[in-house]
N, C-alpha and C positions, 0 to 999 in steps of 0.2 A: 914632466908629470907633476900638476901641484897634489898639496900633502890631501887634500879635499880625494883628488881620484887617487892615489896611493892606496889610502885607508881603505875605499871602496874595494880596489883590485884585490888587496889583502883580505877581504871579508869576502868577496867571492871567491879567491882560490879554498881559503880553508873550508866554507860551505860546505863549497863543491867534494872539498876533499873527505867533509864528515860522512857528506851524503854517498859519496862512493863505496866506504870503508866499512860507512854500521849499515845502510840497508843496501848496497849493492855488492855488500861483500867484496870489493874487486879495488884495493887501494891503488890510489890516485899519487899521494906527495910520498917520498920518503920522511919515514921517524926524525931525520935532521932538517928535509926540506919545510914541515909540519912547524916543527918547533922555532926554527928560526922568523917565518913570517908571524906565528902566533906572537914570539916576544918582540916584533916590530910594530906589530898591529895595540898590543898593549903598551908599547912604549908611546907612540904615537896618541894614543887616545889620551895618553896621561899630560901630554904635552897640549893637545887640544882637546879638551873635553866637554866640548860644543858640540865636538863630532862623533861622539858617542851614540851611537844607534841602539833600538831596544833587540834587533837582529843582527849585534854583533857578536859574535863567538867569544869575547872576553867576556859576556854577558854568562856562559855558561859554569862560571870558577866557582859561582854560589857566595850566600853570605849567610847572616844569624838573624835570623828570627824569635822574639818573644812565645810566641803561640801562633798554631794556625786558625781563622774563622773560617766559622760555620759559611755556605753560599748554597744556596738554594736552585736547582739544578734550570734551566730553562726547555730544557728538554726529560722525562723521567728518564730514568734506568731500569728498565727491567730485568727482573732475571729471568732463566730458562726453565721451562719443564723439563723433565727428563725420561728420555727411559732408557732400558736393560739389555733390549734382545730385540733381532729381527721381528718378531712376531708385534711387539711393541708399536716398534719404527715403520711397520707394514698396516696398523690399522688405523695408526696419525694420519699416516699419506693417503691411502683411498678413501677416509671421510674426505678429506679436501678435496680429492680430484672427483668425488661424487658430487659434491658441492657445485661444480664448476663443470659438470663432464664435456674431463679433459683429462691425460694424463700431462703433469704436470714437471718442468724442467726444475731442476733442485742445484744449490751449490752447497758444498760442502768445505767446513774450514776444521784443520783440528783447535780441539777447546784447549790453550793454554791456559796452564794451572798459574795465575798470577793477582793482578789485581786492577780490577775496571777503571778507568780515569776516563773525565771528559774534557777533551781540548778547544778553545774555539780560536778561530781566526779572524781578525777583521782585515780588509785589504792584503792577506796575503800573511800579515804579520801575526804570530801566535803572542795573544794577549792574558789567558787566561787554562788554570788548567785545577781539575776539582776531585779530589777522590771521589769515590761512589756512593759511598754512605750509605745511606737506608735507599735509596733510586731518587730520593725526591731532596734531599738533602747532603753535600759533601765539605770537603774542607779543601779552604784553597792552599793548595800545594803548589802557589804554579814558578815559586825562585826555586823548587828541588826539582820540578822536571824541565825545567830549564836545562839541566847539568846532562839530561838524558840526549847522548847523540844520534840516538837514533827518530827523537823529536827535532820536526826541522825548525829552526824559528822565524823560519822564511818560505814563504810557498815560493815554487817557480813560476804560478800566476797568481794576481793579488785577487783573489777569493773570498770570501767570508762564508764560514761556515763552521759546524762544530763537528768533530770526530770522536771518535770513541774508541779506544784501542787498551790494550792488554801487556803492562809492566810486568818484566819479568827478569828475572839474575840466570842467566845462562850455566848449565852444571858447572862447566869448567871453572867458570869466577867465582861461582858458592863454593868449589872445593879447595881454589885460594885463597881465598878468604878465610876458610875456618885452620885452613891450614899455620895461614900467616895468625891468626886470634890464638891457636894451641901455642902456638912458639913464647906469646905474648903472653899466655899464661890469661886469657880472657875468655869469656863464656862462647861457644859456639852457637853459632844456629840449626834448627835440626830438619831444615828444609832451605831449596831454593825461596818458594814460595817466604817463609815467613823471613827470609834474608832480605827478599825484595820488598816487603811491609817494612820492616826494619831501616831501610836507607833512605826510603822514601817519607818515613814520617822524622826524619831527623828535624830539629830546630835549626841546625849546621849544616846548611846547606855544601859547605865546604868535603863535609862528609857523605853524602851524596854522590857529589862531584866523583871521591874518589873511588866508588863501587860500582861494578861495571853491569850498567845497567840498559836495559835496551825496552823496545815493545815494536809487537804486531799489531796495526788497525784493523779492527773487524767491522766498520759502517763510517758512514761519514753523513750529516743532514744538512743538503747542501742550499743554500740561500738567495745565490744567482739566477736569474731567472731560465739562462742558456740551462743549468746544470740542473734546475728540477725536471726538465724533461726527460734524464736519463729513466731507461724506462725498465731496467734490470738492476738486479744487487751485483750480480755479476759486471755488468759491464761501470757501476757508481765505483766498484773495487779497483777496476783497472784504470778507473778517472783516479780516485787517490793517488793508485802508485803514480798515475804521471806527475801530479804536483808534487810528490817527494816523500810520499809515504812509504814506512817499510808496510808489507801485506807479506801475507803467510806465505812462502813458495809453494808451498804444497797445497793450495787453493785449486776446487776443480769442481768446473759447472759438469753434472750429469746428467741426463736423459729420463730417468724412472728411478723410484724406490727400489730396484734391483739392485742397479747401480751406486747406489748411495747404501746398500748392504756391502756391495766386496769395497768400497773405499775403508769402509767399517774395519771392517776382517782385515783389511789391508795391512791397516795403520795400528792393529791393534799390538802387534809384534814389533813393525818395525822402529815405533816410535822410543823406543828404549837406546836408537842407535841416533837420536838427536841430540842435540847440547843444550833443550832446555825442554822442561816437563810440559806434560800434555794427559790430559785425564780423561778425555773423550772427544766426540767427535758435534759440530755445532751443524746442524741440517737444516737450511732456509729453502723456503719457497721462492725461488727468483723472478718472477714478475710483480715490481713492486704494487701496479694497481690491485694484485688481487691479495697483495701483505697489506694495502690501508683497507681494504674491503674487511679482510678478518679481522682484522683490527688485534683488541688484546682482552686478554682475563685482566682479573683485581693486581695477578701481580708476573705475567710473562705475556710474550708474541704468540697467539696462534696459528702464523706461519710459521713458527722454530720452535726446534727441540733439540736439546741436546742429546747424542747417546751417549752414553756412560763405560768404558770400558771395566771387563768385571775388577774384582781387587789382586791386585798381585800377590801370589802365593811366594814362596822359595825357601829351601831349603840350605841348612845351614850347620855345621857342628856346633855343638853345647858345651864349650869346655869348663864352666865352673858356671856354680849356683850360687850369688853372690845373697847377704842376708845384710837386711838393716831393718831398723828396731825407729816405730814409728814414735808418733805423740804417743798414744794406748799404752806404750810398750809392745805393743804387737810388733812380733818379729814377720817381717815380709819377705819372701823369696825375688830374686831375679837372676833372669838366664843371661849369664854371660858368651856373647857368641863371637863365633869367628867371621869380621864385619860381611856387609852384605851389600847388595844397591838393595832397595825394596821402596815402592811407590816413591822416588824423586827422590830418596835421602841413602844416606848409608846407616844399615840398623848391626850395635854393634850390643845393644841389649835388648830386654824383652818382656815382658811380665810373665810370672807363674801364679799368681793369684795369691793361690794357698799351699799350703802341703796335700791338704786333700787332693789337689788338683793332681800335684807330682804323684800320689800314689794311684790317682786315676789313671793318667796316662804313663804311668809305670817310666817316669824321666828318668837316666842314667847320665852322668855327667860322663861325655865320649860319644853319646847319640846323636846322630844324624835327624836334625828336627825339623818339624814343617811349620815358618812363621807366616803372618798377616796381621794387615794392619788392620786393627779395631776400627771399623767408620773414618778408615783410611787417615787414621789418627793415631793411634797407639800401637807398637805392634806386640802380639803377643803370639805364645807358641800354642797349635792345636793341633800337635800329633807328631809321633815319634815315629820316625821312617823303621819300614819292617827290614833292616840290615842285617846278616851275619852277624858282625860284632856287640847286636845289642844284646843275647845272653850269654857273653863274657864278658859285660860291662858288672859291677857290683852294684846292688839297689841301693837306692840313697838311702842314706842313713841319717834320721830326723836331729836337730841340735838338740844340744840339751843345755848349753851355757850361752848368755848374750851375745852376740860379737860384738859388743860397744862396752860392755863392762864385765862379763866372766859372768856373773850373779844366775845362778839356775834359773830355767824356765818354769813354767807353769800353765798348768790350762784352767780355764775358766768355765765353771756349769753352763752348758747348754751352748757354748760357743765352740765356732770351728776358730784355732787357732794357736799360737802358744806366745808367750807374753814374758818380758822380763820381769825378776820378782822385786828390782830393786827402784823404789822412788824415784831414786837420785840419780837416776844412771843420767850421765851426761848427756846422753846420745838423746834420751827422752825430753831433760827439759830443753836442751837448743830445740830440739824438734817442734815445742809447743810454744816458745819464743818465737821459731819460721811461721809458725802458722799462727799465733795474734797479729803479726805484722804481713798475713797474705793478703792479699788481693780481695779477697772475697771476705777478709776479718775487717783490721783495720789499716788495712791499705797502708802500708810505710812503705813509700819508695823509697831505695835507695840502702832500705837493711836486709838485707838476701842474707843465706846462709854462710858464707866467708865473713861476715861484718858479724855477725851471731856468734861463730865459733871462735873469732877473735875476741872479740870483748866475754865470753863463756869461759874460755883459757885463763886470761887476764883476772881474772877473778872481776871485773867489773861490774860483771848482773849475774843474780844466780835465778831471775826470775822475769818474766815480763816487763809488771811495772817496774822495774828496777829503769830499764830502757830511759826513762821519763827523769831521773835523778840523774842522768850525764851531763857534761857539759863539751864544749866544742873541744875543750884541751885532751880530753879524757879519747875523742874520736881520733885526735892530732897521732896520738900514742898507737894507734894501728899499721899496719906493714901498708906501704902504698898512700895515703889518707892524705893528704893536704889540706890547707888552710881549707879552700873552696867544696870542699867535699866534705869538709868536718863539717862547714855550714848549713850544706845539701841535706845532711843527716841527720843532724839536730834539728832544721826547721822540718821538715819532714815527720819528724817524732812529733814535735809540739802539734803539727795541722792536726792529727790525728784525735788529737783531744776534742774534737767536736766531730768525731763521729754519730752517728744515732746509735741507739741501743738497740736495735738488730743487729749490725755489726758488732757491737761490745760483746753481745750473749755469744754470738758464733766465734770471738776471738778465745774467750772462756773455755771453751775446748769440754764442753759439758759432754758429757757420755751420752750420744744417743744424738746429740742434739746439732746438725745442721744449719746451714744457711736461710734454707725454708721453716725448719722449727722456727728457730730463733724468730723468721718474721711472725710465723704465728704469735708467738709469745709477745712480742714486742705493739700486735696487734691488740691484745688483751690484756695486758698491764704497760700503761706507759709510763712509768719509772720501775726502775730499780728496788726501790722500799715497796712496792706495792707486789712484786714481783716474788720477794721475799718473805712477805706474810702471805703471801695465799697456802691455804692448805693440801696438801694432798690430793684430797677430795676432788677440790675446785679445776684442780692441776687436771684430772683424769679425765674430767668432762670433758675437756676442750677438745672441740674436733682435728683429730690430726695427733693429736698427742698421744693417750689412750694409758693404762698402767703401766708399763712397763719403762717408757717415757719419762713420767708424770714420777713416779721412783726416783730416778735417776737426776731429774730438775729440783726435786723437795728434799734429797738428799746434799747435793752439791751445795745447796743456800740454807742448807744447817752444820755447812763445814766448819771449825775454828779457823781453819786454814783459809777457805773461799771466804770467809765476812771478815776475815783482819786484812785481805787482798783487798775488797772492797772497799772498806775505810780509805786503805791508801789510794787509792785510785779516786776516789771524794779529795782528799786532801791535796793532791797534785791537780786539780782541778780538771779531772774529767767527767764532765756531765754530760750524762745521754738526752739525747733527746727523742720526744715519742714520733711517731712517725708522720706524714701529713696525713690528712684525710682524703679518702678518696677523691676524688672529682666526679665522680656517678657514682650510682650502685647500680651499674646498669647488670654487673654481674653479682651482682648480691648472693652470697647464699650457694652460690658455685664453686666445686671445687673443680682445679683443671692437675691435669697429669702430663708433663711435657716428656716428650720423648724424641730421641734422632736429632736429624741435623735441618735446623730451617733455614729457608733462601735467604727471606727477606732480614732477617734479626737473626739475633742470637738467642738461646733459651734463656738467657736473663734478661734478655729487653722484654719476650714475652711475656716473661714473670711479673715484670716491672707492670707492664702495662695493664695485665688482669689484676695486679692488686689494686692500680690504679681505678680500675671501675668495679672496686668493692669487693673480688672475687680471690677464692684463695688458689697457691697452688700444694702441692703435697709429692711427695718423692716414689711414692708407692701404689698399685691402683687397688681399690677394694672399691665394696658395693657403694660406699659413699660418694663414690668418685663420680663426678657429674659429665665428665667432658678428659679424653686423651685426644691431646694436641698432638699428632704423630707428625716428623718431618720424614726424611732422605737416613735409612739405615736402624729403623726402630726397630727395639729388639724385643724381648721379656715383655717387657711390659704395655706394647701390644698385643704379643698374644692372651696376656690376660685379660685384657679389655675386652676381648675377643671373646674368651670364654666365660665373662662374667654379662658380655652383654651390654657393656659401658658405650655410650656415643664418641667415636671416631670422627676426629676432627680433622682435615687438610690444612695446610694455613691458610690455603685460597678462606673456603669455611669460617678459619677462627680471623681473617680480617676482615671479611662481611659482615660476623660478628658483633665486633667493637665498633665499624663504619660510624661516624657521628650520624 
C-alpha cells in the first residue's frame, strides 16, 4: 500500500468512525484503535504535506483566529412564529388546509434550545459555515465548526448544497464542564445553551475542539438537480441523514393537526429525560410546493410554527436569604436554594426583589417554594408552597446593619427599600467600579468583579477613574495576572477612553438615570460642559426626563465631588464624544417602548435602530408614548399600553415600519 492510499484508508476509517459515534450513536473503533490511526494519519501528513486534504480529521484540532468576518447569508434565515396552546396550533393548521382544501400531512421535529448555523457543501466537501446573525447576515465560524464531530466534512456523495442545523453542548458535557471550571476556580456557565455560544465563538479554535459539542440538521437546500425534486420535507430529511447528517431521532411525519397536538403533549414531559435541551416543538407543512406557495412574512415561514412548551415551574426548599448591598447602597435580597434542574440549567439561587416582596408572600427561610424562570431567563420565586411546617417556620426578620460593612440601614422618602448609610462602604464603591466598566457603561473587558476587588483590596483605586492611572506592573501584582493579561487589561482600560458620552453619563451611576436617559441627554447636550450648565428648568422640559429626573441630573453636576471626577477624567484624556446624527428622521418625534423578548434582534439593536431614524426610546409607557414594540413574554408594560390606549407594535409591524 503506497503512503498516498495509507493516508486515504486512515481518513475513511476515522470518518467512518466519527460518523458512527456522534450521529449513529453505535461506535465503530476502540478509544485505542481511534487514537492510534489518528496519530498515524497526523504523523503522515506532517511527513507529506502535499497530502493534506481540507476532509481530513486532523483538520478538526482547530487553530487561532484574529477575529471572525461578517458573511452575508446566501440563503436568509428566518425565524419562527410561535404559539402556546392547541387552540393556537389548531387555527394555524385549518387556515392552510382551507387554503388548499385538503387536510394537510405535517412533520414534526422538537425545537432544540441552541444556536442556528448555516453549512454549505460544494462537491461533497464542507467549505463554509456561518453563525445566524440577524437571518441576512452571520460571521464565519467555519475552523470552530470544523472541530464539531458530529459536522461531517465529507458527504458520502459529493453534493453541493447548504444545510442549516442546530449546535448544541449536550447536559451531560455542560455539567462537566462547569464542574471541571468549579474545580478551576473559573466562571461557570449558567445554561447548556449559553456554554454552546461560548465555545463556539472562541478565537481558539483549539478550545472549541475541546468542548463537546454536537448538532441536529433541521433542512438542507439542496442544488443538484436529481435532489430538487424531492418533493416532501420529510422525505429531503431522510436524503440528509443518508449523506451523513445527524437529524433529530425523534422526527415524525403525522397525518393531521390532531396528531401533531399528542406529539406536543407527548414530548412536553418526556423531553426532560434527553441529554440536551429542547423548548418546543418546530410543526412544518410537508409538501414542499405548497411551503414555496406560502412562501413567508417580513420575518418567519408560513408553513411553520413553532409550539412553545409552557415555563417550567418546580419547587424547591429556601434555606437562606442571602443580602448584598448594591451601587445605591440598596441592600437586595436573594433566595438561596437547595439546587434544582429548571429550564436546561441547575438553579441554585433566585431573586426576591424586595422586602416588600418577602413580606407579601410571607417567605420563611425552611419554606418549601415555587420557582420560574422570568421570560425563561431569570428565575425567581412566586409563591410559597401551603406546607405544615411553614407556621413553625419564624417570619423573617428585616436587617438592620450592611452585610458588606456593619454601618445601620436606612430608608429613603417615598422609596421601597433599605440602603446602607455609609459612603465608603467597600461593597458600594467596587459595585459602581463593576458597573462604569459594564457592558452597557463603558465596556472594559477583561475587569469583571475579581480584577475590582483585587486591585479595591490593594489599595490601588479607591474610585473609577483611578482604574485609568494603572500601569501594566500594578495589574502584574494580582493573584493569577501575567505578563499577557496585565496587557489585555490595561489596553482594554485605555480603548475605553473614546467611549461616547452616553455611555460616560450611564458609567456615572447618576440616580435615576439609565442607559436610555443617558442617550436622551447625550441627544440634547453633546458635550459635557454644555451638559453642566444647563439649568434645572431646561433639564425638566425634556421629554423623558421630567422633575424628579431632571433633580437628580442638576444635583449630581453641582457635586464638588462629581466636577473634581470630571476634571480628572478631562485630564486623563477622556473625551466624549456627541453622538451621530441620525440617518432619517423617518421616526422623528416618536417615542417607542420596547418590551419582551424579540426574534429578529435584540432590544438594543432596536433601540439602536429607532434612534437611528430619529425616534426616541423611553423605559416607561405613559400618554407620551407613541408606539410599544412588544416581543415573546411582555409583561407590565403591555398591559399598560393596553389601558392607556398606546399603539401596539409586533416586530413584523416595527420592521415594515423602518422598511427603506
Amino acid at each position: 500500500m503506497s503512503v498516498e492510499q495509507r493516508i486515504e484508508f486512515l481518513k475513511n476509517e476515522i470518518n467512518k468512525s466519527n460518523y458512527k459515534y456522534y450521529v449513529e450513536e453505535n461506535p465503530y473503533l476502540s478509544d485505542i484503535e481511534y487514537d492510534e490511526m489518528f496519530a498515524e494519519l497526523k504523523k503522515l501528513e506532517e511527513q507529506y504535506p502535499l497530502l493534506k486534504t481540507p476532509d481530513s480529521p486532523t483538520q478538526r484540532v482547530g487553530s487561532i483566529s484574529e477575529k471572525f468576518f461578517s458573511h452575508k447569508h446566501k440563503y436568509r434565515l428566518y425565524s419562527l412564529d410561535n404559539t402556546y396552546n392547541a387552540e393556537e396550533l389548531t387555527i394555524w393548521y385549518e387556515k392552510i388546509c382551507k387554503e388548499y382544501e385538503q387536510e394537510l400531512e405535517l412533520v414534526c421535529e422538537l425545537k432544540i434550545d441552541g444556536l442556528a448555523i448555516a453549512l454549505t457543501y460544494e462537491q461533497g466537501l464542507f467549505t463554509l459555515g456561518v453563525t445566524r446573525g440577524d437571518g441576512v447576515t452571520g460571521e464565519n465560524i467555519t475552523q470552530n465548526l470544523k472541530t464539531v464531530k458530529a459536522i461531517p466534512l465529507k458527504l458520502f456523495e459529493p453534493k453541493t448544497l447548504e444545510v442549516r442545523g442546530e449546535i448544541y453542548m449536550p447536559k451531560s458535557s455542560f455539567d462537566k464542564l462547569n464542574e471541571d471550571a468549579l474545580e478551576k476556580g473559573e466562571k461557570v456557565f449558567a445554561n447548556p445553551r449559553n456554554a454552546a455560544s461560548g465555545s463556539l465563538r472562541q478565537l481558539d479554535s483549539t478550545i472549541t475542539a475541546k468542548r463537546d459539542l454536537s448538532m441536529f440538521t433541521y433542512t438542507g437546500i439542496f442544488e443538484d438537480d436529481a435532489d430538487k425534486q424531492i418533493k416532501t420535507h420529510y422525505d429531503g430529511m431522510m436524503k440528509l441523514k443518508e449523506l451523513g447528517f445527524k437529524i433529530n431521532p425523534n422526527i415524525r411525519l403525522v397525518k393531521n393537526i390532531k396528531e401533531a397536538i399528542e406529539y406536543c403533549n407527548e414530548w412536553e414531559t418526556k423531553r426532560f429525560d434527553l441529554d440536551y435541551a429542547t423548548d418546543g416543538v418546530v410543526i412544518k407543512i410537508n409538501n414542499i410546493a405548497i411551503q414555496k406557495d406560502l412562501g413567508y412574512t417580513a420575518r418567519a415561514p408560513k408553513w411553520a410554527t413553532a409550539f412553545k412548551f409552557p415555563p417550567e415551574e418546580v419547587t424547591t426548599k429556601l434555606r437562606e436569604i442571602e443580602l448584598n448591598t448594591g451601587k445605591t447602597g440598596i441592600i437586595t435580597p436573594v433566595a438561596v436554594l437547595d439546587p434544582v434542574a429548571l429550564g436546561g440549567s441547575i438553579v441554585s439561587r433566585a431573586s426576591l426583589h424586595n422586602f416588600d416582596e418577602i413580606k407579601r408572600l410571607d417567605i420563611r427561610i425552611g419554606d418549601t417554594v415555587l420557582i420560574k424562570k422570568a421570560a425563561e431567563i431569570i428565575p425567581k420565586v412566586i409563591k410559597v408552597m401551603d406546607t405544615p411546617e411553614h407556621e413553625t417556620l419564624p417570619e423573617y426578620q428585616l436587617p438592620d446593619k450592611c452585610p458588606a460593612c456593619d454601618a445601620p440601614l436606612i430608608e429613603k422618602e417615598g422609596e421601597v427599600g433599605l440602603y446602607c448609610s455609609n459612603p465608603n462602604c467597600a461593597q458600594i464603591m467596587c459595585a459602581k467600579i463593576e458597573y462604569w466598566a459594564s457592558k452597557e457603561a463603558m465596556d472594559i473587558d477583561k475587569v469583571g468583579p475579581a480584577v475590582i476587588q483585587q486591585l479595591y483590596a490593594k489599595k490601588f483605586i479607591s474610585n473609577a477613574v483611578d482604574l485609568y492611572k494603572l500601569t501594566m506592573q500594578d495589574f502584574m501584582q494580582l493573584d493569577s495576572v501575567k505578563e499577557k493579561s496585565a496587557s489585555n487589561i490595561y489596553n482594554s482600560i485605555q480603548e475605553s477612553k473614546n467611549r461616547p458620552l452616553n455611555r460616560l453619563l450611564t458609567a456615572m451611576g447618576i440616580r435615576h438615570v439609565g442607559k436610555e436617559t443617558a442617550e436622551i441627554l447625550a441627544g440634547e447636550f453633546p458635550s459635557l460642559d454644555l451638559l453642566i450648565s444647563a439649568p434645572l428648568e431646561e433639564l425638566a422640559k425634556i421629554e423623558g426626563i421630567g422633575d424628579i429626573i431632571a433633580k437628580s441630573i442638576f444635583d449630581f453636576f453641582h457635586d464638588e465631588e462629581n466636577l473634581k471626577m470630571i476634571e480628572e477624567l478631562k485630564e486623563i484624556g477622556i473625551n466624549p464624544q456627541a453622538k451621530a446624527k441620525p440617518k432619517s428622521d423617518k421616526l422623528s418625534g416618536k417615542t417607542f417602548v420596547l418590551t419582551g423578548t424579540l426574534q429578529n434582534m435584540t432590544r438594543d439593536e432596536a433601540s439602536a435602530i429607532i434612534k437611528s431614524h430619529g425616534g426616541k426610546t423611553s423605559s416607561s409607557v405613559s400618554k407620551k408614548t407613541s408606539y410599544v414594540l412588544a416581543g415573546e413574554n411582555a409583561g407590565s408594560k403591555l398591559d399598560k399600553a393596553l389601558d392607556l390606549g398606546v399603539i401596539i407594535l409586533t416586530e413584523d409591524d416595527f420592521l415594515e415600519m423602518i422598511k427603506e
